[in-house]
C-alpha positions in Angstrom: 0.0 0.0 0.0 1.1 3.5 -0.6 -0.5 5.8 1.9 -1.0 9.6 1.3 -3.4 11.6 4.4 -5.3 14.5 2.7 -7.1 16.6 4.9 -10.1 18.8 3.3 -10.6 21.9 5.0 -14.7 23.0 5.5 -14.9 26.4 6.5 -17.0 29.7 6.9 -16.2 32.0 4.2 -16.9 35.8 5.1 -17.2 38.3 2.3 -16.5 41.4 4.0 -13.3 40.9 5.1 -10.1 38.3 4.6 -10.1 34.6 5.8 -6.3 33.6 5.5 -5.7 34.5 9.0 -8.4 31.5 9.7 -7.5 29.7 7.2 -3.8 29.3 8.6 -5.7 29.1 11.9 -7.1 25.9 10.1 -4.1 23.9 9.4 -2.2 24.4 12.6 -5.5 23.3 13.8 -5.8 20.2 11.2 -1.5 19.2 12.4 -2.8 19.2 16.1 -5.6 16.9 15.5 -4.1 15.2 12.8 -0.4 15.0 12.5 -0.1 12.3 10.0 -1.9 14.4 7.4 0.4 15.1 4.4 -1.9 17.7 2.2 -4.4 20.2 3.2 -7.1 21.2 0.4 -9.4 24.7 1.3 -12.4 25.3 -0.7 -12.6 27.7 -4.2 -12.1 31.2 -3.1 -11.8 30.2 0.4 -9.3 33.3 1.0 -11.1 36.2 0.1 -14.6 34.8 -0.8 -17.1 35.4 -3.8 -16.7 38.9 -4.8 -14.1 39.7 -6.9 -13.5 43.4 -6.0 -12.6 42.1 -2.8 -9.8 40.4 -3.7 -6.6 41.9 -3.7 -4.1 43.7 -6.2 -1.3 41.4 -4.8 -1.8 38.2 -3.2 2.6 38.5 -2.2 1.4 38.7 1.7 -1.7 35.7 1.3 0.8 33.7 -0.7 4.0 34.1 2.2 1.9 33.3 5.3 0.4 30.1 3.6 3.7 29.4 1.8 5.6 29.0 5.5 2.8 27.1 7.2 3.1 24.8 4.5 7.2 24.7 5.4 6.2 24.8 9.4 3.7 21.6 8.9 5.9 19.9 6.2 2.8 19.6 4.2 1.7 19.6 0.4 -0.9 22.8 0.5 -3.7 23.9 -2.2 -5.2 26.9 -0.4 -8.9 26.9 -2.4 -8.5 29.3 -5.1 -8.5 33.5 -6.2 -9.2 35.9 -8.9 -6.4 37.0 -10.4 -6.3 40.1 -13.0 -3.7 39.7 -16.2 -3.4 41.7 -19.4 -7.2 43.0 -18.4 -8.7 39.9 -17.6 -10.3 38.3 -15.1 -9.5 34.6 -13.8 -10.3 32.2 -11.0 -7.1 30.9 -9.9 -5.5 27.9 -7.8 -1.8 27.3 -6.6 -0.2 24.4 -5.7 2.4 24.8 -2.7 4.8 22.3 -1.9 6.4 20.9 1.9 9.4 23.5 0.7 7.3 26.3 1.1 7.1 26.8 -2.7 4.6 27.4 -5.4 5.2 24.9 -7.7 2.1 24.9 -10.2 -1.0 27.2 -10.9 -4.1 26.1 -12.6 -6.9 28.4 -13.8 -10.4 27.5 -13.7 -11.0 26.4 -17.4 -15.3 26.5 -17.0 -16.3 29.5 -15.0 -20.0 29.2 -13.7 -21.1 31.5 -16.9 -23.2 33.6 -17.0 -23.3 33.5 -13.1 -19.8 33.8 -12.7 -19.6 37.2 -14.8 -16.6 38.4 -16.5 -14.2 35.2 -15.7 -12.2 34.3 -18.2 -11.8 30.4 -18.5 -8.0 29.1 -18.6 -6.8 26.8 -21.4 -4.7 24.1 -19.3 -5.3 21.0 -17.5 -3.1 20.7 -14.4 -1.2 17.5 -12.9 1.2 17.5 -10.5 3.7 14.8 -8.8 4.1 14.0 -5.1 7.7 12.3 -5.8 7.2 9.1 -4.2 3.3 8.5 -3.9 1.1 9.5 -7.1 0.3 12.0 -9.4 -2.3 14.5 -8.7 -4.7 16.5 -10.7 -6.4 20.1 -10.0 -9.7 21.6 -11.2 -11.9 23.7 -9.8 -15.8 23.5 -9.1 -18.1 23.6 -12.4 -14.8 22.0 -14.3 -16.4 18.9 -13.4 -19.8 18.9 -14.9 -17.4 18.6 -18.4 -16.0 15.3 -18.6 -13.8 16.1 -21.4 -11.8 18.0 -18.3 -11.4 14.3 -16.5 -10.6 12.5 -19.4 -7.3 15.2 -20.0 -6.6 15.0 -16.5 -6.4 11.2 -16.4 -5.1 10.7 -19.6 -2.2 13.0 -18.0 -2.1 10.1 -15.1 -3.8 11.6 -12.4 -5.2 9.7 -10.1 -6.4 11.8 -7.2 -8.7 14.9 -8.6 -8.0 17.6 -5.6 -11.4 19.4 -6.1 -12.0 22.6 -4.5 -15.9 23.9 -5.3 -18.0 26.9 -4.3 -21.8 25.7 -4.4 -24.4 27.3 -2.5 -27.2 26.4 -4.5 -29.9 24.3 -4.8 -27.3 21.7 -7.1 -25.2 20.4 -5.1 -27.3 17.0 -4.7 -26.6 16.8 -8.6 -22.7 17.9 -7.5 -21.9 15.3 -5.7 -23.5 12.4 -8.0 -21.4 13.8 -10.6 -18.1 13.6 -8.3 -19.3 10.0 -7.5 -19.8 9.3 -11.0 -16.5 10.9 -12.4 -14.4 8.9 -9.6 -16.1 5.3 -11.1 -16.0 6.4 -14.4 -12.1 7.7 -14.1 -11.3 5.1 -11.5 -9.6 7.8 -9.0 -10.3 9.3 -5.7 -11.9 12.6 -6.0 -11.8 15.5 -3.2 -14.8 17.5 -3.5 -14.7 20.4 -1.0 -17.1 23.1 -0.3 -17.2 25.5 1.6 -19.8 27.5 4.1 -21.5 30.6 4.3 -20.8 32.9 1.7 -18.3 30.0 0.3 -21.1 27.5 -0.3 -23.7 25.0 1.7 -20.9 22.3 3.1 -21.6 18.7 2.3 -18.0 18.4 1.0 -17.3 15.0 -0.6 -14.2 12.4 -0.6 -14.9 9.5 -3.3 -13.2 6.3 -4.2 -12.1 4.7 -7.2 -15.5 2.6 -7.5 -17.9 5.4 -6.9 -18.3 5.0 -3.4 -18.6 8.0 -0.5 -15.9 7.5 1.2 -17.2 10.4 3.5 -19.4 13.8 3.2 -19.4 16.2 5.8 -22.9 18.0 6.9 -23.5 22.1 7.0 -21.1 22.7 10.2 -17.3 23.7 9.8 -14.9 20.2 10.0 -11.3 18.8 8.7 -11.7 15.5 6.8 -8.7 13.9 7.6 -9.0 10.6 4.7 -6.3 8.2 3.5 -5.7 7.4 0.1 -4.6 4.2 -1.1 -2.3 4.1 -4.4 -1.9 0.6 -4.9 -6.0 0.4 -5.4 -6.1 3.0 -7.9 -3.3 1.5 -9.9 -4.7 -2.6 -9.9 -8.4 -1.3 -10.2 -7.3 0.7 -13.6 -5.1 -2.5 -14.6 -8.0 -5.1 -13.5 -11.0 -3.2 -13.5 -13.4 -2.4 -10.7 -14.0 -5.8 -9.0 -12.1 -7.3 -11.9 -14.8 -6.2 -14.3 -14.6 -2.8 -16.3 -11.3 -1.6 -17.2 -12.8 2.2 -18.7 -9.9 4.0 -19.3 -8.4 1.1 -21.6 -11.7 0.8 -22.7 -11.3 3.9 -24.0 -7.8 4.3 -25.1 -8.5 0.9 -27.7 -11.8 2.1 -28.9 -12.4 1.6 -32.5 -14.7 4.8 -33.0 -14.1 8.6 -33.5 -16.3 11.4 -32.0 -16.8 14.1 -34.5 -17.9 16.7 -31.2 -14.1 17.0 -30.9 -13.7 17.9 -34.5 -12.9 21.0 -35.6 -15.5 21.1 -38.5 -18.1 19.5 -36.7 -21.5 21.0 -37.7 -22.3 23.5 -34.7 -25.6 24.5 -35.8 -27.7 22.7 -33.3 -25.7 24.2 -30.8 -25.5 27.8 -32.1 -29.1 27.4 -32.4 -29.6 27.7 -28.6 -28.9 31.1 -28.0 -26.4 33.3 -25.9 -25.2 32.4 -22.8 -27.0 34.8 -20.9 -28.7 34.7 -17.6 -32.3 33.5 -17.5 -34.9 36.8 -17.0 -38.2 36.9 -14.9 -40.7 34.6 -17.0 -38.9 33.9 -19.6 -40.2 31.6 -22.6 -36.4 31.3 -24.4 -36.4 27.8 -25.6 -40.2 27.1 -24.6 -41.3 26.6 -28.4 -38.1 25.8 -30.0 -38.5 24.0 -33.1 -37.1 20.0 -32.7 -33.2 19.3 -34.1 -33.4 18.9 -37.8 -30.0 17.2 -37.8 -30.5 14.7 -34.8 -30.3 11.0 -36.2 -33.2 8.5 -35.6 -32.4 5.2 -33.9 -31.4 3.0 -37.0 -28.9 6.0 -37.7 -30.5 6.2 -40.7 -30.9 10.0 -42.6 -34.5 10.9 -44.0 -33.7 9.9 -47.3 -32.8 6.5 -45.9 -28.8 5.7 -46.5 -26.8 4.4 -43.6 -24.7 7.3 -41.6 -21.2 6.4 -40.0 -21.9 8.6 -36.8 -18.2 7.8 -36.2 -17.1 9.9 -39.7 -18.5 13.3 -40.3 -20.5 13.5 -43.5 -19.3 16.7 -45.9 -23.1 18.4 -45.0 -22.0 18.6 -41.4 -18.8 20.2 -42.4 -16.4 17.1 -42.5 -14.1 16.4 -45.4 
């Protein structure tokens, strides 16, 4: 077995004023309790909250504090995530810090929560990230997860723990964490999903296994999650499949057809047809009488005039060549 202690951090997230100084609070708290912990995980936007104009120019002073209580605790550190302002743009930004004291990576949020999440720009990189010794590590952040294509970079990439950090405090976050469940089974990794409270979200922060199973969710009241993860069962379930039965990611990887979503002149017309992506007004009918898709295939995958259609090949009307 190749043990690695992750501890997810559930806390109250105020949005009038800082929470680093709790936050660091947090982990001295988290080494007391739980020495053997080897990685502490906050929440997304965990140190200044939801409201980007109260985040700061520089994040020099955040980034020091956290950075030597990372050194103190010898510990492997992702401290939720902020916004960060470059060449006029706005984006939702994690770091990874090592046991040195030392940002090693940054990963920007690639989906932001549009239109909610107003004026973020999404990032165009998926993140791993070695612990030398234990496993690799992958990094997204909150509505990243609802797109699969995100997981199937990630773990292409060889992650095998997703370190998760989400801000949900809506009415979705039953739908949240079957998605995290299915994602971890699908993926066959361990998933940290954690939330945060008050302003930072409703709680119920998730830790998943390999095969889909809660391996714990916290309630609505502030805790550390101190969990173990095992190495050696993420590495025989993806050579031997979950209880010897499906082996998904080689599944995929010898797969004898092509998706023509991921092409670059894959017809897009369905998809324009939907509209901006706006938010939803008082009594709106967007979408209430909208014509059904001309170009969706009946069962037989047959067109209307009645030839055969390779759904794996994209036919020169849809734009392919």
């Amino acid at each position: 077995m190749t043990p690695f202690s992750i501890a997810g951090v559930q806390m109250n997230v105020a949005v009038d004023h800082e929470n680093v100084t709790a936050m660091a609070h947090k982990i001295d708290l988290a080494m007391i309790r739980f020495p053997w912990v080897q990685m502490v995980l906050f929440s997304e936007l965990a140190p200044y909250g939801p409201v980007p104009e109260n985040h700061p120019a520089s994040y020099e002073e955040m980034l020091h504090l956290l950075c030597e209580k990372a050194r103190q605790h010898n510990i492997w550190l992702i401290p939720g995530s902020m916004f960060v302002h470059e060449h006029g743009a706005l984006f939702n930004e994690a770091v990874v810090i090592n046991p040195a004291g030392e940002v090693i990576a940054r990963y920007r949020k690639m989906f932001p929560f549009a239109p909610y999440e107003h004026g973020v720009t999404g990032g165009s990189e998926c993140l791993v990230f070695d612990v030398p010794g234990v496993g690799r590590f992958g990094l997204s952040i909150c509505y990243d997860i609802w797109f699969p294509e995100t997981m199937r970079q990630i773990t292409a990439m060889g992650a095998e723990v997703l370190l998760h950090p989400v801000l949900t405090g809506t009415t979705d976050r039953d739908i949240e964490i079957s998605i995290a469940q299915a994602t971890a089974a699908m993926f066959q990794c361990y998933i940290f999903d954690i939330n945060g409270l008050g302003s930072g979200g409703t709680g119920r922060s998730c830790v998943v296994d390999p095969v889909g199973n809660l391996v714990y969710q916290a309630a609505g009241q502030e805790e550390i999650i101190p969990i173990e993860v095992d190495f050696d069962m993420v590495r025989r379930q993806r050579v031997t499949g979950h209880r010897s039965l499906g082996q998904t990611l080689k599944s995929f990887r010898d797969r004898n057809c092509a998706f023509p979503v991921y092409n670059e002149t894959f017809d897009t017309g369905y998809l324009n047809s939907l509209g901006a992506l706006e938010m939803p007004q008082q009594g709106s009918r967007d979408g209430v009488h909208m014509a059904p898709p001309e170009a969706v295939l009946p069962l037989d995958h047959t067109s209307p005039a009645g030839e055969i259609i390779d759904i794996a090949k994209p036919t020169a009307e849809a734009g392919g060549k």
